[in-house]
C-alpha positions in Angstrom: 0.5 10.2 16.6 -1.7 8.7 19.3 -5.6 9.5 18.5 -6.5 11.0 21.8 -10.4 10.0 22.3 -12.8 11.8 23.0 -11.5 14.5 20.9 -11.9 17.9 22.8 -10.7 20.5 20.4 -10.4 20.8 16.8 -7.5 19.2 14.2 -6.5 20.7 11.6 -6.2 18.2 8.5 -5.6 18.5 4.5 -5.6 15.7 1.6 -3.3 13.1 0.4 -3.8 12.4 -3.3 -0.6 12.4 -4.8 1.9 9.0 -4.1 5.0 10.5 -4.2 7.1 10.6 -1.7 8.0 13.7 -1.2 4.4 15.1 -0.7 3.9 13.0 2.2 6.9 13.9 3.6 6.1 17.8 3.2 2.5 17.5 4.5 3.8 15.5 7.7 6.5 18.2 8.7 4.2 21.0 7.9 2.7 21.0 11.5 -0.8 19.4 10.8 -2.7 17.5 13.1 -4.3 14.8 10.7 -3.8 14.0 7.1 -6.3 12.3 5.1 -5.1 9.3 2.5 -7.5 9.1 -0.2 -7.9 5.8 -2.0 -11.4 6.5 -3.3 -10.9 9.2 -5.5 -7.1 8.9 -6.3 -4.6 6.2 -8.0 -3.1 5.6 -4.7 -2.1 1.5 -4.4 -2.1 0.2 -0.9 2.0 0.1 -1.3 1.9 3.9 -1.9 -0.4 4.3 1.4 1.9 2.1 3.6 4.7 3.7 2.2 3.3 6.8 3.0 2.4 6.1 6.6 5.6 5.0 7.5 7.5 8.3 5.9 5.2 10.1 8.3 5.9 8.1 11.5 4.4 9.6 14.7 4.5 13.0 13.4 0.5 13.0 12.2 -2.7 11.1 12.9 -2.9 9.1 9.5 -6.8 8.7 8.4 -7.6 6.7 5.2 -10.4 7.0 2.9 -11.2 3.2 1.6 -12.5 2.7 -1.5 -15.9 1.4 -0.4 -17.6 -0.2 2.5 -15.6 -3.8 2.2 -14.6 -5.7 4.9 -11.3 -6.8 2.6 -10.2 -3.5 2.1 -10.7 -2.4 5.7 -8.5 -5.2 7.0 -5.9 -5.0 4.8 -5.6 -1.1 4.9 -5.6 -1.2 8.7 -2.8 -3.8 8.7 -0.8 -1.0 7.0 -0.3 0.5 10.7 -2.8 3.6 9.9 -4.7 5.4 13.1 -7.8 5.0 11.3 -10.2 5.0 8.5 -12.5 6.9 6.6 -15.4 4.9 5.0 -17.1 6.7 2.1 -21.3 6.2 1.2 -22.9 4.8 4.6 -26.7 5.1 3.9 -28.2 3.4 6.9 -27.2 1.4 10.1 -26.8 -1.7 8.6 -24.0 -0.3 6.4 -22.7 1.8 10.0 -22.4 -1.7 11.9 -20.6 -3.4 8.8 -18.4 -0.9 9.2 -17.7 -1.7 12.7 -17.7 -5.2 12.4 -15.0 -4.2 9.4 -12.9 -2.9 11.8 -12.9 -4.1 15.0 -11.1 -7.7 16.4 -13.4 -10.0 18.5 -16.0 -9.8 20.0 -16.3 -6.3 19.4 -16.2 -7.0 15.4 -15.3 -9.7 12.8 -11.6 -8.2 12.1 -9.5 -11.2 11.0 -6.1 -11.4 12.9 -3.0 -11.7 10.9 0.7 -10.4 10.9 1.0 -7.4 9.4 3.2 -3.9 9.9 0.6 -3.1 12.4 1.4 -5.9 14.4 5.6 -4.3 13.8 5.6 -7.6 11.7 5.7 -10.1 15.2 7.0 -8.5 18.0 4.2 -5.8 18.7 1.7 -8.1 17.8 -0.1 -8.9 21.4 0.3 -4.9 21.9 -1.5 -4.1 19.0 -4.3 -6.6 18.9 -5.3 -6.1 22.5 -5.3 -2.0 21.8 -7.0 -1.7 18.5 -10.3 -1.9 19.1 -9.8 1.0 21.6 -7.1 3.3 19.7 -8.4 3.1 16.0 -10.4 6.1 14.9 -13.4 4.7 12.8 -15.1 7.5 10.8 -18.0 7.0 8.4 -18.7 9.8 5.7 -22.7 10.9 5.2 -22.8 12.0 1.9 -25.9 10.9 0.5 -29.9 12.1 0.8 -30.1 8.6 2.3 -27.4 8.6 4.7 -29.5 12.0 6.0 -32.7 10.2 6.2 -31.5 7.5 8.2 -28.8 9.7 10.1 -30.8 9.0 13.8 -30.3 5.3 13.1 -26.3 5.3 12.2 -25.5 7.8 15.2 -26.9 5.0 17.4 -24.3 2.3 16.4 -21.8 1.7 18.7 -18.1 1.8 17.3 -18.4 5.1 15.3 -15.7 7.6 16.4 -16.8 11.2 13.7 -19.0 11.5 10.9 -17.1 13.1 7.7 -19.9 15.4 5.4 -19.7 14.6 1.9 -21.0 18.1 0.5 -20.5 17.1 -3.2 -21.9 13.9 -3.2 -24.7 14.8 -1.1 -25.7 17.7 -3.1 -25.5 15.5 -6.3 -27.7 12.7 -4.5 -30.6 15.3 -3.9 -30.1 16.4 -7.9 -28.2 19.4 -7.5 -24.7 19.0 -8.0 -22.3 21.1 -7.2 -24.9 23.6 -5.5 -23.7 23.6 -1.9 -24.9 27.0 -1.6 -28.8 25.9 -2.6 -31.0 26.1 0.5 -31.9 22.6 0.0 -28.4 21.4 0.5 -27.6 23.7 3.2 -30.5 22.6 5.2 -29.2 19.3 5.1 -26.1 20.1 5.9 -26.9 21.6 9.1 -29.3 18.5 9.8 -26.6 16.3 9.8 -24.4 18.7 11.9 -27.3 19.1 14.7 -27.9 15.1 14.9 -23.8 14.9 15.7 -24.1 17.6 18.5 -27.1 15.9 20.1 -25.6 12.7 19.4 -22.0 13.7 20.9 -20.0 12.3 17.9 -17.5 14.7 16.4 -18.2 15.5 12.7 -15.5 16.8 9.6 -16.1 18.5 6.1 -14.0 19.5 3.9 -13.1 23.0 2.0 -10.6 23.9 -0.2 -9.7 27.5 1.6 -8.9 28.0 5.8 -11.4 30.8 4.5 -14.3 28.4 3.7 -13.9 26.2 7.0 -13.8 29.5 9.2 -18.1 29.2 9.7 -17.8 25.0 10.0 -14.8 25.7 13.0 -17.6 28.0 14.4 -19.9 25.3 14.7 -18.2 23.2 16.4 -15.9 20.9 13.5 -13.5 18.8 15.0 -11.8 17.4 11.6 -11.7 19.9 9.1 -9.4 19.0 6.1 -8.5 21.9 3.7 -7.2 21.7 0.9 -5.9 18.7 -1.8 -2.3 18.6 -2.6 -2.3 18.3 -6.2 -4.8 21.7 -6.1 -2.4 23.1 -3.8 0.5 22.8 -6.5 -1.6 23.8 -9.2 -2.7 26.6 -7.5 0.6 28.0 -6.5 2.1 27.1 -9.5 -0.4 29.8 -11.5 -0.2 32.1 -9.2 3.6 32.3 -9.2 3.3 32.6 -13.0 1.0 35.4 -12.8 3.5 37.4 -10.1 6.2 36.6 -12.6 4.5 37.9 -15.9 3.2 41.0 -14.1 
């Protein structure tokens, strides 16, 4: 699935944690518009993400979550083929334009060029390079009291494609963890959601309920991802236990 930029209207996204197969396969036929890969807070090996991108083929837009701001894990996760990436912790601009540079081929970025399943291992390999720059959705996640401070300064640098709110992290950075209902948190929250409006860049967040995304899809969210699929299993699991025992 073809990232189609600017993004006008809201997609509907959920979690990838688990590596099998299977789930992958399930999330990709289920109709959503974007599926995120997590490789910061899972076991997840960079085999399991490129096997997982190509069980979902064109079907979904396939973001990753790196596991930190590292210009050797950018490159090789892109050369996995995904749409995109999702890169956790940016404090301030410099940390924004490393990610950039991460990502994108000359002159636009530093991106070293080799042959990969991007590149359809040779043959797509002048497509892909002279298309990347342009096509690859490059999101950065706010998530810390510092990333709100300098949030003016990273909406400036050229290259970003959506901010992604970090709620958890962001509440434990201003020393209330977990708190996302605390007025401190909420305040900036919304902050960081007013700065993308004026700013024009698309922001996500994350909830674990359609419920709990309804106020962030009033707002104006363009990537909200519900839900994590081994919470989703749990989840079902006990509550098909509890229909059964009553």
């Amino acid at each position: 699935m073809k990232a189609e930029k600017p993004f006008t209207k809201p997609l509907s996204g959920t979690l990838l944690s688990m590596s099998a197969p299977q789930v992958a396969e399930i999330i990709s036929d289920s109709g959503f518009d974007w599926v995120l890969i997590d490789m910061e807070h899972s076991s997840i090996s960079l085999e399991n993400v490129q096997n997982a991108i190509q069980i979902m083929g064109d079907k979904i837009l396939k973001i990753v979550r790196v596991p930190g701001n590292d210009e050797i894990w950018i490159k090789r996760i892109l050369d996995t083929g995904c749409d995109g990436i999702l890169v956790p912790m940016v404090n301030n601009e410099a940390e924004a334009m490393k990610v950039v540079q991460s990502s994108k081929y000359p002159l636009e970025g530093k991106r070293s060029v080799g042959l990969s399943r991007a590149h359809r291992y040779g043959p797509g390999f002048s497509d892909y390079v002279n298309n990347a720059n342009r096509d690859l959705v490059i999101m950065i996640q706010i998530e810390h009291k510092e990333g709100v401070r300098n949030i003016d300064e990273i909406l400036k640098v050229k290259g970003i494609d959506s901010v992604f709110i970090g709620p958890y992290d962001l509440s434990a950075s201003m020393g209330l963890t977990g708190q996302l209902s605390h007025p401190d948190v909420k305040a900036a929250i919304t902050l960081i959601k007013d700065k993308c409006r004026r700013a024009g860049v698309p922001w996500g967040i994350f909830g674990m309920s359609p419920d709990s995304l309804v106020s962030e899809l009033n707002d104006g969210c363009t990537f909200p991802l519900c839900g994590v699929d081994s919470a989703m299993l749990v989840n079902t699991y006990k509550e098909t236990l509890k229909a059964l025992k009553r």
